[in-house]
Backbone as CSV, one residue per row, in Angstrom:
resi,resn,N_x,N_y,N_z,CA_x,CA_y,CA_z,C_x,C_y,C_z
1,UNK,-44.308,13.188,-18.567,-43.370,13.066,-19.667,-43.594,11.722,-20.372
2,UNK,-43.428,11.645,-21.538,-44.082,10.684,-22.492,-42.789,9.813,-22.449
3,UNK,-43.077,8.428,-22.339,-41.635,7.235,-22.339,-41.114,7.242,-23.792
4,UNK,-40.045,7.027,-23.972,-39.715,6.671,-24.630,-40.167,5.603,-25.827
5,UNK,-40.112,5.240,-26.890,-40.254,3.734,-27.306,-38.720,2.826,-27.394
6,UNK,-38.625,1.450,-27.166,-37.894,0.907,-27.215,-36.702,1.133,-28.394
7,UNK,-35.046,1.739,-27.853,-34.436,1.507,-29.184,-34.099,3.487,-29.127
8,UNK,-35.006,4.090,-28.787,-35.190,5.691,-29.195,-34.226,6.403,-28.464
9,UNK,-33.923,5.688,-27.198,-32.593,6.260,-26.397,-31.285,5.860,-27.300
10,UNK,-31.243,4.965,-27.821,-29.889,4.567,-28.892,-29.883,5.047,-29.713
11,UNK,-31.110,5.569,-30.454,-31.155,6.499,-31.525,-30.940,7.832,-30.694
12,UNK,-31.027,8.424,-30.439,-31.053,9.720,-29.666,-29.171,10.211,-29.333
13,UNK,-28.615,8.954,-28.775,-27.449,8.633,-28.118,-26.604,8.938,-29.392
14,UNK,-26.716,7.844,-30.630,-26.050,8.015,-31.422,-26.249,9.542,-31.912
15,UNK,-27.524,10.016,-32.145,-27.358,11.292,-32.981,-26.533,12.574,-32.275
16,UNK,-26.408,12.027,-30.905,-25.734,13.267,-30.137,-24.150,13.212,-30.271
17,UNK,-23.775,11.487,-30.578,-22.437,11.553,-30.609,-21.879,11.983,-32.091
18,UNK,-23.078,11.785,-32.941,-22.599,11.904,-34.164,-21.965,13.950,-34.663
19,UNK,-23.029,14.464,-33.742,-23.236,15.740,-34.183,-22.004,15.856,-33.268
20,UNK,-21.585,15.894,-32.189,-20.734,16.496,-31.072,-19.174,15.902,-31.465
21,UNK,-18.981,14.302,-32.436,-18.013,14.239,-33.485,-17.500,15.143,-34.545
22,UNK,-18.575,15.689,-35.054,-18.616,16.248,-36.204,-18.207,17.519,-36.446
23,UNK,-18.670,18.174,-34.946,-17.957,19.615,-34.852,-16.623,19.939,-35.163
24,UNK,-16.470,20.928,-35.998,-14.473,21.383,-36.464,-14.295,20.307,-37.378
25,UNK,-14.969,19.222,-37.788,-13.711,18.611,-38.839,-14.444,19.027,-39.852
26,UNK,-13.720,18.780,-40.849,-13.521,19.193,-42.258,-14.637,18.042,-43.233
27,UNK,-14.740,18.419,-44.351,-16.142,17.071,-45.256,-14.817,16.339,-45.313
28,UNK,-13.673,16.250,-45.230,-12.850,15.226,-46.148,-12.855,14.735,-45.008
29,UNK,-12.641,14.884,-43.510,-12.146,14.459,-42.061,-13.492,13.613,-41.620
30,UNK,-14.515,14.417,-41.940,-15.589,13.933,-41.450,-16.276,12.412,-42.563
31,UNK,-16.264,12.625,-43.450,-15.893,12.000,-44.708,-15.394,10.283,-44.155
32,UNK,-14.291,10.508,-44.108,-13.549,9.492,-43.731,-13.826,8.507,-42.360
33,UNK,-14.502,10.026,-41.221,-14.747,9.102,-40.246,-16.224,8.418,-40.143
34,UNK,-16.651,9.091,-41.300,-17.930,8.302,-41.395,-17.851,6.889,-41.855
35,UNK,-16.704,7.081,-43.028,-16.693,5.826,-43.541,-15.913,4.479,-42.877
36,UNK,-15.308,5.301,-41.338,-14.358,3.825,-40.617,-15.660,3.598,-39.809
37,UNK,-16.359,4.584,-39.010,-17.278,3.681,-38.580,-18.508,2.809,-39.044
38,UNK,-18.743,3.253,-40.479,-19.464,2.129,-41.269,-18.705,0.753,-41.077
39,UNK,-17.612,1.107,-41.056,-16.817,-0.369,-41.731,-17.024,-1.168,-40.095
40,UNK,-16.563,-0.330,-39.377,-16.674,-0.759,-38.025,-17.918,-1.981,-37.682
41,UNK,-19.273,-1.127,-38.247,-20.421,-1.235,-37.820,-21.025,-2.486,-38.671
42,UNK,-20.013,-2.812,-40.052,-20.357,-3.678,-40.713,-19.739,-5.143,-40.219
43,UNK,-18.362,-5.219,-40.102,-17.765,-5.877,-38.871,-17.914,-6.406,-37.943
44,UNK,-18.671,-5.777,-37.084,-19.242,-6.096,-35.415,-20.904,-6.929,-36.185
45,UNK,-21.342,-6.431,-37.035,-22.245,-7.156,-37.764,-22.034,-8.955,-38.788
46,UNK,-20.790,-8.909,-38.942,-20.482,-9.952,-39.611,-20.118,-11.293,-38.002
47,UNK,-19.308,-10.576,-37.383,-19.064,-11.283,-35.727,-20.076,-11.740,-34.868
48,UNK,-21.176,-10.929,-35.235,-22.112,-11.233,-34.486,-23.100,-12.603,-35.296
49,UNK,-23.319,-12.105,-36.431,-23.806,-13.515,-36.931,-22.686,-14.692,-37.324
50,UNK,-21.676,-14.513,-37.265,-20.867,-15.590,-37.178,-21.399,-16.504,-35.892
51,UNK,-21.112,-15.545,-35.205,-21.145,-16.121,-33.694,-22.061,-17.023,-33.347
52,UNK,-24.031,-16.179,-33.966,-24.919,-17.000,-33.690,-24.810,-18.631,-34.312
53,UNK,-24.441,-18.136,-35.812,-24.594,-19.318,-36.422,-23.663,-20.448,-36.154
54,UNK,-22.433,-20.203,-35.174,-21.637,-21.306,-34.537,-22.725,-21.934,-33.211
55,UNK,-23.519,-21.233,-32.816,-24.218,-21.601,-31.505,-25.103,-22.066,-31.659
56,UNK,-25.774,-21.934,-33.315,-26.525,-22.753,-33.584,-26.456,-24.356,-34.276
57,UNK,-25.451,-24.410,-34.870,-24.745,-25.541,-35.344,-24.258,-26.258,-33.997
58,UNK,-23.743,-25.623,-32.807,-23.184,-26.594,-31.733,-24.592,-27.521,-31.003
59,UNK,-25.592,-26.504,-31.156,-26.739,-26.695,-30.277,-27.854,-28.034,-31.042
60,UNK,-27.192,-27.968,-32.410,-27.718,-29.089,-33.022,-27.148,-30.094,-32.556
């Protein structure tokens, strides 16, 4: 069985949760929850480089 490449299990992971979310709701339901976990995903993205760039300023 052929390995994986690095990253392809998270891709894989997400696409299973996305589809197995998605089942029964509606475009307006689904719609919406697409758009909180963008926001989510943009968020945890802003925290995270906050974060570095405090650790890099301390480390100076």
């Amino acid at each position: 069985m052929a390995q994986c490449c690095p990253g392809d299990d998270l891709v894989l992971l997400a696409a299973l949760i996305a589809i197995s979310l998605a089942r029964g709701l509606n475009k307006e339901t689904l719609n919406i929850l697409a758009n909180l976990y963008s926001a989510i995903g943009d968020n945890l993205a802003i925290i995270a480089a906050k974060r570095e760039a405090e650790q890099q300023q301390d480390s100076c």
